[in-house]
C-alpha positions as CSV (number, residue, x, y, z in Angstrom):
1,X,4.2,-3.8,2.6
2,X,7.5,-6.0,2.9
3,X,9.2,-3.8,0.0
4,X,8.0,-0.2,2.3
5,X,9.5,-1.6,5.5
6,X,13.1,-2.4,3.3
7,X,12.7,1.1,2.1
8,X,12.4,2.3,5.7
9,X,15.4,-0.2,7.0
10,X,17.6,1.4,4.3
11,X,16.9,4.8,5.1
12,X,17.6,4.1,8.9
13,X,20.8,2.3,7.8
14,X,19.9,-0.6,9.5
15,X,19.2,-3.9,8.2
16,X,15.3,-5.1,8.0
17,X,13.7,-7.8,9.6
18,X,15.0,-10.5,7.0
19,X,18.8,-9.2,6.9
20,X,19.3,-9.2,10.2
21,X,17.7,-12.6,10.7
22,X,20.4,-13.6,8.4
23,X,22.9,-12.0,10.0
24,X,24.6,-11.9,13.6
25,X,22.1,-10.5,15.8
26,X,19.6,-13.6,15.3
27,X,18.0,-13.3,19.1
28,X,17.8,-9.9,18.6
29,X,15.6,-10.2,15.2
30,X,13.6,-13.0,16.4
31,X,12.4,-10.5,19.4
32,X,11.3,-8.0,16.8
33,X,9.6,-10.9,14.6
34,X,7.6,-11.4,17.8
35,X,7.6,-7.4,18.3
36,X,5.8,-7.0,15.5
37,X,3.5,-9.9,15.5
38,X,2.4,-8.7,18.6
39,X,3.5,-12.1,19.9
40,X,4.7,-10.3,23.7
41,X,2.9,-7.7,25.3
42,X,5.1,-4.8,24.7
43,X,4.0,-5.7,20.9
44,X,0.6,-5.6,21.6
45,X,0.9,-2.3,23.0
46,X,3.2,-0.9,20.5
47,X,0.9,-2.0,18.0
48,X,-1.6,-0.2,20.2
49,X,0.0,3.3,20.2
50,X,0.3,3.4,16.9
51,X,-3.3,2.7,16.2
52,X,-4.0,5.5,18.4
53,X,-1.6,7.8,17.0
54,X,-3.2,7.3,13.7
55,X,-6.9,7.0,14.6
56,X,-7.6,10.8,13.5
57,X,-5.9,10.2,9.8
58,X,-7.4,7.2,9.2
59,X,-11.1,9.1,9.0
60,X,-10.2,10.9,6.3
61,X,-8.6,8.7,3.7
């Protein structure tokens, strides 16, 4: 899973969740660490959307 998200990162050009914790924008990766733990509300429901989105797939496989 963590190895699939890098992937993704480097493909957006953008660092992942790890680099950028490292890096300058600390605040700003310790919102998406709580982003995707679903930690705030606007996590939840992101999580929440994408569940949706993917409910139809998810039958078949």
């Amino acid at each position: 899973m963590a190895n699939r998200q890098a992937d993704r990162a480097i493909q957006r050009k953008r660092p992942g969740r790890r680099a950028a914790t490292a890096g300058l924008e600390t605040e700003h990766a310790a919102m998406r660490c709580r982003y995707a733990n679903g930690a705030t509300a606007i996590g939840r429901m992101r999580h929440r959307q994408n569940a949706r989105r993917h409910d139809g797939r998810r039958t078949t496989r």
